[in-house]
TIROLUM-837136 format. One record per residue (C-alpha): chain; x, y, z. Coordinates in steps of 0.25 Angstrom, whole numbers. Layout:
<kolfis>
+-------+-------+-------+-------+
| chain |     x |     y |     z |
+-------+-------+-------+-------+
|     A |     X |     Y |     Z |
...
+-------+-------+-------+-------+
</kolfis>
This chain:
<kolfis>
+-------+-------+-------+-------+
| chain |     x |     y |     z |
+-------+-------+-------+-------+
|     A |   -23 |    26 |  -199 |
|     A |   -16 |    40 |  -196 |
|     A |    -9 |    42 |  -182 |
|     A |   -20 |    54 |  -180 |
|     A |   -32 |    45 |  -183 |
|     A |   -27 |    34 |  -174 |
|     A |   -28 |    44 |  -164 |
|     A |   -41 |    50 |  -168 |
|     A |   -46 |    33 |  -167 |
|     A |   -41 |    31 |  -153 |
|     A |   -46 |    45 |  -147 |
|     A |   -60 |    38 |  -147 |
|     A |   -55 |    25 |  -142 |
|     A |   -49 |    31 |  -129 |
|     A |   -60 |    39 |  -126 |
|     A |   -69 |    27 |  -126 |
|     A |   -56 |    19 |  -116 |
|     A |   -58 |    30 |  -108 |
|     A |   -72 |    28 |  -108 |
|     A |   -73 |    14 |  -104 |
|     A |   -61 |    14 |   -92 |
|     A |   -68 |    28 |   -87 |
|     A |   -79 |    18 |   -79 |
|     A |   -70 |     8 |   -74 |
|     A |   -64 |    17 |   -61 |
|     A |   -75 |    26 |   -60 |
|     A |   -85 |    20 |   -51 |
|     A |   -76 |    12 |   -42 |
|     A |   -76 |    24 |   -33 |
|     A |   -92 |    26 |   -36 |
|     A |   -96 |    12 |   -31 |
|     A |   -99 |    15 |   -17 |
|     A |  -108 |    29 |   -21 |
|     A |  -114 |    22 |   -33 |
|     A |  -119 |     9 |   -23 |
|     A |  -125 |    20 |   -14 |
|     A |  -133 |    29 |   -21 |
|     A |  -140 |    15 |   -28 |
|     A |  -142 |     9 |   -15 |
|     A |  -133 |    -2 |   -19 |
|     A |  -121 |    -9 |   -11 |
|     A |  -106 |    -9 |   -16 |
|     A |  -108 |   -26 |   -18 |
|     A |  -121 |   -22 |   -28 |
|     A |  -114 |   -10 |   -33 |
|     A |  -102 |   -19 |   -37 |
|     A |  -111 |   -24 |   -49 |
|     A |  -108 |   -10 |   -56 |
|     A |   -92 |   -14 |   -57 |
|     A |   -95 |   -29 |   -60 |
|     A |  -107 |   -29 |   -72 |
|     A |   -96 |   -17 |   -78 |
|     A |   -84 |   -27 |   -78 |
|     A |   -93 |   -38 |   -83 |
|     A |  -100 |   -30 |   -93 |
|     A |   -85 |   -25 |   -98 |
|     A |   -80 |   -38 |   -99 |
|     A |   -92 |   -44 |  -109 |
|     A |   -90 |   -31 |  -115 |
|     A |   -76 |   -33 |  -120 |
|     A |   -76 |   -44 |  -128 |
|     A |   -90 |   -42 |  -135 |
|     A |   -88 |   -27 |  -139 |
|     A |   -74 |   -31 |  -144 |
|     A |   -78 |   -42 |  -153 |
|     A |   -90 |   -34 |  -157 |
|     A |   -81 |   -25 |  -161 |
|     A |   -74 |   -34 |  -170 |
|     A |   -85 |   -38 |  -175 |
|     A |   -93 |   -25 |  -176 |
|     A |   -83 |   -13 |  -178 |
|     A |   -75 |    -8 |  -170 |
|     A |   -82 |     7 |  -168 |
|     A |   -95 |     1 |  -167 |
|     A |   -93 |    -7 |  -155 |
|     A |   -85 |     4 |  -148 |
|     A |   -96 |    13 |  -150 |
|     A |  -106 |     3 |  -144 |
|     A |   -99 |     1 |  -133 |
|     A |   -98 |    16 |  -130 |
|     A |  -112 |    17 |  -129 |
|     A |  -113 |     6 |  -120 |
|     A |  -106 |    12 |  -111 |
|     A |  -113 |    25 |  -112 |
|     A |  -127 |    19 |  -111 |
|     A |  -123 |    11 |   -98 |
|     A |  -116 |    23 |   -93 |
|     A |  -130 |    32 |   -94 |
|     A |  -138 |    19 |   -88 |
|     A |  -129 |    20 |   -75 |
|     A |  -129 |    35 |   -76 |
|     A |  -145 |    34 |   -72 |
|     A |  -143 |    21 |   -64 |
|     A |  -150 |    24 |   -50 |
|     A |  -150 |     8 |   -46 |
|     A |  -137 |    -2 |   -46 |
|     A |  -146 |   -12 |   -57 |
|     A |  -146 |     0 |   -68 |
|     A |  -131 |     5 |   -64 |
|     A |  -127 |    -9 |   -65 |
|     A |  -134 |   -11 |   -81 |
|     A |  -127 |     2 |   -85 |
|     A |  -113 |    -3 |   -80 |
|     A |  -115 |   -15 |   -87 |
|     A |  -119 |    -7 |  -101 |
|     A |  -109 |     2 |   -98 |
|     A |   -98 |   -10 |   -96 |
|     A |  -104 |   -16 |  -110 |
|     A |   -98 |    -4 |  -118 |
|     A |   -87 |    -1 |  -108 |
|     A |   -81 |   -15 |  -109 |
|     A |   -80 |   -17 |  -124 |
|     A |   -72 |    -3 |  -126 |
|     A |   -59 |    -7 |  -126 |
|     A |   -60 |   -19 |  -133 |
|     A |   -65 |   -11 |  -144 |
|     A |   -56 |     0 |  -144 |
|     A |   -44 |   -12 |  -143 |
|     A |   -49 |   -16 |  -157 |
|     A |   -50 |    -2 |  -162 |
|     A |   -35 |     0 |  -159 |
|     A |   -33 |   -12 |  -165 |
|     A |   -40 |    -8 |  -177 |
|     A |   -32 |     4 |  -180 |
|     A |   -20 |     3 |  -175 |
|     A |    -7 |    -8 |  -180 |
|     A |    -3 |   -17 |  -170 |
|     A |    10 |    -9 |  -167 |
|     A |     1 |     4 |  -164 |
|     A |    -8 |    -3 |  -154 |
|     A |     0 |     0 |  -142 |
|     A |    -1 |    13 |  -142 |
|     A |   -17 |    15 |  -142 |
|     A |   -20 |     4 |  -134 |
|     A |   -11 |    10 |  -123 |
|     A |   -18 |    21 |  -124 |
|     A |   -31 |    15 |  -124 |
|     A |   -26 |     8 |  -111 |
|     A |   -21 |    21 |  -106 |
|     A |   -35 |    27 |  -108 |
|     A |   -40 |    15 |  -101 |
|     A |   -31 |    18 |   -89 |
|     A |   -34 |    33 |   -91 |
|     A |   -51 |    30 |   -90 |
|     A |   -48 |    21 |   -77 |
|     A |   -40 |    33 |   -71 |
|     A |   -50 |    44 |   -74 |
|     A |   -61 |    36 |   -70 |
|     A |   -56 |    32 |   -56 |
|     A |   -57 |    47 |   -53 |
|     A |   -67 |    52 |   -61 |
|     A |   -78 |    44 |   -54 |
|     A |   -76 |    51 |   -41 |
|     A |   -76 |    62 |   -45 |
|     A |   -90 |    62 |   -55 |
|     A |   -95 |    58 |   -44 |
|     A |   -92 |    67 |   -34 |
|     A |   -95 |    79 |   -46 |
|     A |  -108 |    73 |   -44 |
|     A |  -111 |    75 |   -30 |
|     A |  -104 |    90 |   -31 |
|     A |  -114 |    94 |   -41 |
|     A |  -126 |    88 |   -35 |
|     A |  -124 |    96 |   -24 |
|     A |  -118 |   108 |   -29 |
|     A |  -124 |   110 |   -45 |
|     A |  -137 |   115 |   -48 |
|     A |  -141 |   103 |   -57 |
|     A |  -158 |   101 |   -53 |
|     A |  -161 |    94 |   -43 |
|     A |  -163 |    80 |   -50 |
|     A |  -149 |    81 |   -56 |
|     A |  -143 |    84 |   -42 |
|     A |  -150 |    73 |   -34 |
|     A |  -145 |    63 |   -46 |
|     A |  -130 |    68 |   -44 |
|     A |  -131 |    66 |   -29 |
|     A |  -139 |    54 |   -30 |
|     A |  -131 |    45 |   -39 |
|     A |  -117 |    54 |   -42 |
|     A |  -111 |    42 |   -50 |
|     A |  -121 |    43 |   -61 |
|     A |  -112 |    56 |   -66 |
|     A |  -100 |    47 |   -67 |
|     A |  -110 |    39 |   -79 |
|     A |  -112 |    51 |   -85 |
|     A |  -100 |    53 |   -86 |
|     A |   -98 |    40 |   -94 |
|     A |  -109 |    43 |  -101 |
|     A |  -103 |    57 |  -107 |
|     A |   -90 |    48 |  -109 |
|     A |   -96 |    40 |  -119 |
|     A |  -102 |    51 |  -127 |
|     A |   -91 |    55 |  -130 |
|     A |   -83 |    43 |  -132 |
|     A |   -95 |    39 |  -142 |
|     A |   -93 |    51 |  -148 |
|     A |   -79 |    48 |  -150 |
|     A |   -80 |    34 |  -154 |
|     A |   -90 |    37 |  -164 |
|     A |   -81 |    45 |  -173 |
|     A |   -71 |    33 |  -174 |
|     A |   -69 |    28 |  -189 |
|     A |   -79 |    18 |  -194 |
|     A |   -74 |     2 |  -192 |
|     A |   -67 |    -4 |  -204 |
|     A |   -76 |   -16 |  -207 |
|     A |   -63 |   -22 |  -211 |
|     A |   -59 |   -23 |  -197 |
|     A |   -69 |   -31 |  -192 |
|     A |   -75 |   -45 |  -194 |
|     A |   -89 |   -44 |  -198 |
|     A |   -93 |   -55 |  -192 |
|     A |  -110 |   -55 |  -189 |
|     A |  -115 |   -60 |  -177 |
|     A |  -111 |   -58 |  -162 |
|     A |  -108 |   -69 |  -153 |
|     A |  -121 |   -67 |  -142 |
|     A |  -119 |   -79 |  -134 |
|     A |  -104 |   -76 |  -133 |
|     A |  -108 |   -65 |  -127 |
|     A |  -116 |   -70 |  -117 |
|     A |  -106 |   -81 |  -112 |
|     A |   -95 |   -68 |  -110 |
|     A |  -105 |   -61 |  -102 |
|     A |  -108 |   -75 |   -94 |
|     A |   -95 |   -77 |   -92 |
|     A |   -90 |   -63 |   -88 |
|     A |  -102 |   -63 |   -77 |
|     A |  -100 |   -77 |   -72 |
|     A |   -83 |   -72 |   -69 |
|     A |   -90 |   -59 |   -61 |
|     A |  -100 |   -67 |   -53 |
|     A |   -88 |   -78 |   -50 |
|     A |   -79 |   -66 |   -45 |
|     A |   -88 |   -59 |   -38 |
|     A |   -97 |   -70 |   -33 |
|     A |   -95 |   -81 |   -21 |
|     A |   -99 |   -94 |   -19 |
|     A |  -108 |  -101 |   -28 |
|     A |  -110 |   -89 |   -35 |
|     A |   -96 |   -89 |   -39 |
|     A |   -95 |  -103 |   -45 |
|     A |  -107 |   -99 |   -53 |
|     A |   -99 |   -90 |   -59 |
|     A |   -87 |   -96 |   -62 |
|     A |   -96 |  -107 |   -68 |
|     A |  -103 |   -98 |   -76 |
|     A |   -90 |   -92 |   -80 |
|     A |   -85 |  -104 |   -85 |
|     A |   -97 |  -110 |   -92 |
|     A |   -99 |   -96 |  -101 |
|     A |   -83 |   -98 |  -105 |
|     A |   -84 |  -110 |  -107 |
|     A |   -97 |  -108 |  -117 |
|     A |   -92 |   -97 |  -124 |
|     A |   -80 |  -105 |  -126 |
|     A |   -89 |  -114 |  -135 |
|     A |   -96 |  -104 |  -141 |
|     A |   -88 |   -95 |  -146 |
|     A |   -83 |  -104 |  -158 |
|     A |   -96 |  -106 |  -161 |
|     A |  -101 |   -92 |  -161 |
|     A |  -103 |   -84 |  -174 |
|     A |   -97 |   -71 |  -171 |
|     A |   -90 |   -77 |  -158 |
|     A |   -89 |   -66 |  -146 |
|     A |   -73 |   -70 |  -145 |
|     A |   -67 |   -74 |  -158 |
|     A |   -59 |   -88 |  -158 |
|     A |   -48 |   -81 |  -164 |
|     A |   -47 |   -72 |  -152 |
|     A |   -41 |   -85 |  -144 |
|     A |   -31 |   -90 |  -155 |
|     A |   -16 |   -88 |  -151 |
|     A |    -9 |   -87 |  -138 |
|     A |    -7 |   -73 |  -140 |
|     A |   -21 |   -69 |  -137 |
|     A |   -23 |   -79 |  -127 |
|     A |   -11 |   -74 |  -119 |
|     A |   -16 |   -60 |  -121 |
|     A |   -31 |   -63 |  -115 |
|     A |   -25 |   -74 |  -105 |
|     A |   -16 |   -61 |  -101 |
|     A |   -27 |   -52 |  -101 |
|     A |   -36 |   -61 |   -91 |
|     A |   -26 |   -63 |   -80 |
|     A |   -20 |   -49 |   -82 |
|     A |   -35 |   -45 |   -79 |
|     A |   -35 |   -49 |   -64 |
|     A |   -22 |   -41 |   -60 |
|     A |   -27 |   -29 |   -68 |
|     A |   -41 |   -26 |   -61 |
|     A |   -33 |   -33 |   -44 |
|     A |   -25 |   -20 |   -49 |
|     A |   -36 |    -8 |   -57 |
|     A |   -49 |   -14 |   -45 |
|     A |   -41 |   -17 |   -32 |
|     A |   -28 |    -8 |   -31 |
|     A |   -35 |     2 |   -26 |
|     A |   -44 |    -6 |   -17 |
|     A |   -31 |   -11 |   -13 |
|     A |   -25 |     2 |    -8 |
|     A |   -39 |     4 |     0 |
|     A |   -39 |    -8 |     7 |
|     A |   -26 |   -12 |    10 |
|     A |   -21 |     2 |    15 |
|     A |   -31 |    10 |    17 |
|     A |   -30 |    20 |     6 |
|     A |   -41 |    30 |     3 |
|     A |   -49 |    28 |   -10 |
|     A |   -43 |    41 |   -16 |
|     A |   -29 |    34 |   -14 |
|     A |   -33 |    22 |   -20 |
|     A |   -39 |    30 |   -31 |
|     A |   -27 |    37 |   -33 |
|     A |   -20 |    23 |   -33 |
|     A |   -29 |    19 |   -44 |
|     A |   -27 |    31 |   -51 |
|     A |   -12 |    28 |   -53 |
|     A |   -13 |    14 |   -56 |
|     A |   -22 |    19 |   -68 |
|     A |   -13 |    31 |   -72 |
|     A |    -4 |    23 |   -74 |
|     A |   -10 |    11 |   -80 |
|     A |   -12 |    23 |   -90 |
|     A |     4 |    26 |   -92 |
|     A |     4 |     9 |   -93 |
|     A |    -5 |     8 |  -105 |
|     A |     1 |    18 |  -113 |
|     A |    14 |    12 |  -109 |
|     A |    10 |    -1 |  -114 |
|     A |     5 |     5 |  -125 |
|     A |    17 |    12 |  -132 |
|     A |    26 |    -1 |  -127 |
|     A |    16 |   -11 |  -134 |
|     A |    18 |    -1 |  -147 |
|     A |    34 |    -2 |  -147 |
|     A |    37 |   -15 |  -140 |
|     A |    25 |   -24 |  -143 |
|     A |    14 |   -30 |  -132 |
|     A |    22 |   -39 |  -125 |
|     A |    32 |   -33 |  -116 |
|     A |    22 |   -21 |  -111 |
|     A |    12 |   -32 |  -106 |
|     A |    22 |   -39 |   -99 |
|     A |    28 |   -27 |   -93 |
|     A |    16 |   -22 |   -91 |
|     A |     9 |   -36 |   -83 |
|     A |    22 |   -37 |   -76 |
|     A |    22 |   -22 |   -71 |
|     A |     8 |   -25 |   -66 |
|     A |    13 |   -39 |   -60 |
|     A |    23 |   -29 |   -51 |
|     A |    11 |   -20 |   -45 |
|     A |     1 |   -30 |   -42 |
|     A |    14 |   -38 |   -35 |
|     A |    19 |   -26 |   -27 |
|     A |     4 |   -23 |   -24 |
|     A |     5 |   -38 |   -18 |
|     A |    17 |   -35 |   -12 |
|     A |    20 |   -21 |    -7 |
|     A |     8 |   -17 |     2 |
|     A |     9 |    -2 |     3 |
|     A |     1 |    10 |    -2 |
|     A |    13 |    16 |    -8 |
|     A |    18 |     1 |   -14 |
|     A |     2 |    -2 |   -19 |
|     A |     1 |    12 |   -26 |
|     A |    14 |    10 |   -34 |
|     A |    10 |    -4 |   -38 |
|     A |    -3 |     2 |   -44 |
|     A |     3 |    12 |   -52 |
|     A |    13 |     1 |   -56 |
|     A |    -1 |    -9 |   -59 |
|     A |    -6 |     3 |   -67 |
|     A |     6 |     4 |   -75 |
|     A |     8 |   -10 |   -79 |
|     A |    -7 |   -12 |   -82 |
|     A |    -7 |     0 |   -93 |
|     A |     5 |    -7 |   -97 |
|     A |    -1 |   -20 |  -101 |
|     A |   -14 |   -14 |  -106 |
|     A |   -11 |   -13 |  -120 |
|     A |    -2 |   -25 |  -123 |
|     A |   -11 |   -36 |  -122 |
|     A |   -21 |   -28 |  -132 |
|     A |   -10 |   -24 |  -140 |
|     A |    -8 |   -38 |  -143 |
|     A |   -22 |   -42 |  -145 |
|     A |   -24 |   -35 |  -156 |
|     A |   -11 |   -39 |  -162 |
|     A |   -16 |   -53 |  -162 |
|     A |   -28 |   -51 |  -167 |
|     A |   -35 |   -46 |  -181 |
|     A |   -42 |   -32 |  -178 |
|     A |   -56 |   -39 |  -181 |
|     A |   -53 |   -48 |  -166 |
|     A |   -46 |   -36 |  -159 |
|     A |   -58 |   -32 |  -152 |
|     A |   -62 |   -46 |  -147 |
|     A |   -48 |   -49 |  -143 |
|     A |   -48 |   -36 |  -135 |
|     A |   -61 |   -38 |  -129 |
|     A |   -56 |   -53 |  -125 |
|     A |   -44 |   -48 |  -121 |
|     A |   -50 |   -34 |  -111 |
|     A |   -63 |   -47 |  -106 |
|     A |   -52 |   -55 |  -101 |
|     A |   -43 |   -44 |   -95 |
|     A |   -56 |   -37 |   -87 |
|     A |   -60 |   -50 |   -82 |
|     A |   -50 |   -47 |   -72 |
|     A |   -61 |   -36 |   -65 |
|     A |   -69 |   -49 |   -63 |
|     A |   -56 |   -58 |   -57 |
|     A |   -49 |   -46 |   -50 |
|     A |   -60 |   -43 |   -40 |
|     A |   -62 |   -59 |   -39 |
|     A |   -48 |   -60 |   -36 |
|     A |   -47 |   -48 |   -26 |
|     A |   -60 |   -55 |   -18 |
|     A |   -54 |   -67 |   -16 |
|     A |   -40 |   -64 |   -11 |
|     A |   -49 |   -53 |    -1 |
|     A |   -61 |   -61 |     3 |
|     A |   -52 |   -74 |     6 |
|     A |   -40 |   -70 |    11 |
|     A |   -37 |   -72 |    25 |
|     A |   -29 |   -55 |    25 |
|     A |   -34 |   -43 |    23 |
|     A |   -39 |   -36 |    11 |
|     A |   -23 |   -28 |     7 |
|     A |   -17 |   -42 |     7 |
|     A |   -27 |   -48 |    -1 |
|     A |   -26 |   -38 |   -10 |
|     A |   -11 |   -40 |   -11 |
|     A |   -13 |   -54 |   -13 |
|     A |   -22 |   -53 |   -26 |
|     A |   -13 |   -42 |   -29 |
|     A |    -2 |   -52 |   -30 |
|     A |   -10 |   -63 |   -39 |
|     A |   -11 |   -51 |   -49 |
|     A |     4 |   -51 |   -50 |
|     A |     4 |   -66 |   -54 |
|     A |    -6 |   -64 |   -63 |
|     A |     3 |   -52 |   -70 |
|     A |    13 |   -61 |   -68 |
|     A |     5 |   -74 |   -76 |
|     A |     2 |   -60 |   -86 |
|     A |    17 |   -59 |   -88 |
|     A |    20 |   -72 |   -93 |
|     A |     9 |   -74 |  -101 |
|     A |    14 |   -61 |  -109 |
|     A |    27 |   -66 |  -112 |
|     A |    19 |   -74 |  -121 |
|     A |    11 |   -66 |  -128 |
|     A |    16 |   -70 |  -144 |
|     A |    19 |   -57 |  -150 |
|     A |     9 |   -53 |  -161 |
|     A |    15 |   -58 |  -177 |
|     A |     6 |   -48 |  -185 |
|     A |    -4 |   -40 |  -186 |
|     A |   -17 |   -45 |  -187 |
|     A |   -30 |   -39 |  -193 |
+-------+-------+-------+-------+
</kolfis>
């Protein structure tokens, strides 16, 4: 493939990145208006960021494996429209039940994007080019994420100004000034058009790339979403509600541990588990997870409750930390094409490491804003790496499973995270900065734990595929 058509091909895939990260720091700010004008509280409005991550993390693995199994263009398209049907039901929600089943459609085609677009690269690029379009498909990421924490504010407030200043009818007007969030959907909505547009003007999939195997593994599919559920009620839940959870946690792992051997068309293929270099990559991925999302969800929070700052500051905060995740991931990118995966994911786990310990350790507004720019940094660092040297290991007919499993497990961390930040502020004897700082600290271990693990990451012998 010519430089100029590789180009052409990832021109749609970043539209579609920038798609998907868009809604992930656009209603944060929202949550409060959203929860009023449904008649709802913030604890019942919470269900409209859970059911997403949940939906996200079933999605990963089941789009990537269909996918492989499926075609490559077909799924991404699929999960395109997903996403633009679940964004129109929430553009007409006007109770928190109806919101809540558009956020979980929209999660369904949200979540299996990336894995998707992973595979693609794999697909069309040799293992020596990869780092170069997954940094930008990380940077892309960051760049969604940074757009989307001011843009939701600001459609928002676009809607109040013209339901009181534009001559729209009366029906439109009291809908704008009634429920101003709906715009933001719209929006999503008008993103997806034209990211189906793009996507749909891909080549056609090489039947050679993929398996053919018949049959999907249902039950397989079910056990991830039990699994996934149970981990949110046990992290979110207290009491007997909690051991619930984990119970039900554990019995669905240890049921689709079983199953899938047996399965037909298994949901994770076996071979996705041979070989301590894809163990080490998803074991990385899982506790890399939990420091990731303590850094991306409570920085912010952070800044807020331990020293009073402003939402706009702590806005701005953000805002740095995902600018520069930005210059990370294209960073990473160009270092994994000329020096290999390992040394950019160990520089960039260890750089992380150093922020989450100096937020632990140095408690000042100037100190924490420095160490989230310097978080932000080290995770754009390590972003492409671990993907990098997923789809080395594997033939390009898994890529999309491995992905998927890999971006289920790293996620999981939007479940732990919160789980982690609750206990260290609802048990601890300080108040709610030192508490912070001490979860802030466990995050550095973890890094730490990342570090280690990285060192023994075998490197890739050949390509596969």
């Amino acid at each position: 493939m010519e430089d100029s058509e590789k180009r052409r091909l990832l021109a749609p895939l970043l539209l579609a990145i920038f798609m998907r990260a868009l809604p992930l720091t656009m209603f944060g700010p929202l949550l409060a208006g959203i929860a009023r004008s449904l008649g709802a509280g913030l604890a019942e409005i919470g269900w409209i960021v859970a059911t997403y991550a949940t939906g996200s993390l079933i999605a990963q693995p089941v789009m990537g494996r269909l996918s492989d199994l499926r075609g490559r263009k077909r799924i991404l398209i699929a999960c395109v429209v997903l996403f633009g049907l679940g964004s129109i039901v929430c553009a007409l929600a006007t109770s928190l039940w109806v919101l809540v089943a558009g956020r979980i459609v929209q999660a369904l085609g949200a979540g299996g994007i990336q894995p998707v677009v992973t595979a693609i690269v794999a697909d069309h690029f040799a293992p020596g080019e990869r780092g170069g379009p997954l940094g930008s498909v990380y940077g892309m990421y960051g760049l969604g994420t940074m757009a989307g924490a001011l843009a939701g504010g600001a459609i928002v407030s676009a809607a109040l100004w013209l339901s009181a200043n534009a001559s729209l009818g009366a029906g439109v007007s009291r809908e704008l000034a009634s429920f101003p969030w709906h715009l933001v959907f719209w929006v999503n909505v008008a993103l997806a058009l034209a990211t189906l547009a793009a996507t749909s003007a891909l080549a056609p999939d090489e039947p050679s790339m993929h398996n053919g195997s018949d049959g999907f593994d249902y039950p397989g599919i079910v056990l991830v979403a039990t699994f996934t559920a149970s981990l949110m009620i046990a992290a979110t839940a207290t009491g007997i509600a909690a051991i619930a959870g984990l119970a039900g946690a554990a019995a669905s792992l240890i049921a689709l541990y079983f199953w899938e051997p047996r399965a037909r068309a298994p949901l994770f293929d076996p071979a996705l588990f041979r070989g301590r270099g894809p163990l080490l990559v998803y074991g990385i991925a899982f506790v890399f997870g939990l420091p990731s999302f303590s850094l991306t969800i409570y920085s912010a929070t952070y800044l807020i409750a331990g020293f009073g700052a402003s939402e706009a500051q702590s806005g701005l905060a953000l805002f740095g930390l995902a600018a520069a995740y930005v210059a990370g991931a294209i960073a990473g990118g160009r270092a994994t094409r000329t020096m290999g995966s390992k040394i950019p994911l160990i520089g960039g786990v260890l750089g992380t490491g150093a922020a989450l310990a100096s937020l632990a350790a140095f408690p000042s507004m100037p100190a924490v804003v420095a160490s989230m720019v310097l978080a932000g940094l080290g995770l754009g660092i390590a972003s492409a790496p671990p993907n990098a040297l997923l789809l080395a290991y594997f033939r390009k007919a898994q890529t999309g499973g491995a992905s998927g499993l890999a971006l289920m497990l790293a996620t999981s961390g939007s479940i732990t995270a919160p789980a982690l930040i609750s206990a260290f502020i609802h048990h601890g004897g300080a108040d709610a900065g030192v508490e912070f700082r001490q979860a802030f600290g466990v995050g550095a271990v973890l890094c730490a734990v990342c570090a280690a693990l990285s060192t023994a990451l075998p490197a890739p012998q050949r390509e596969v595929g």
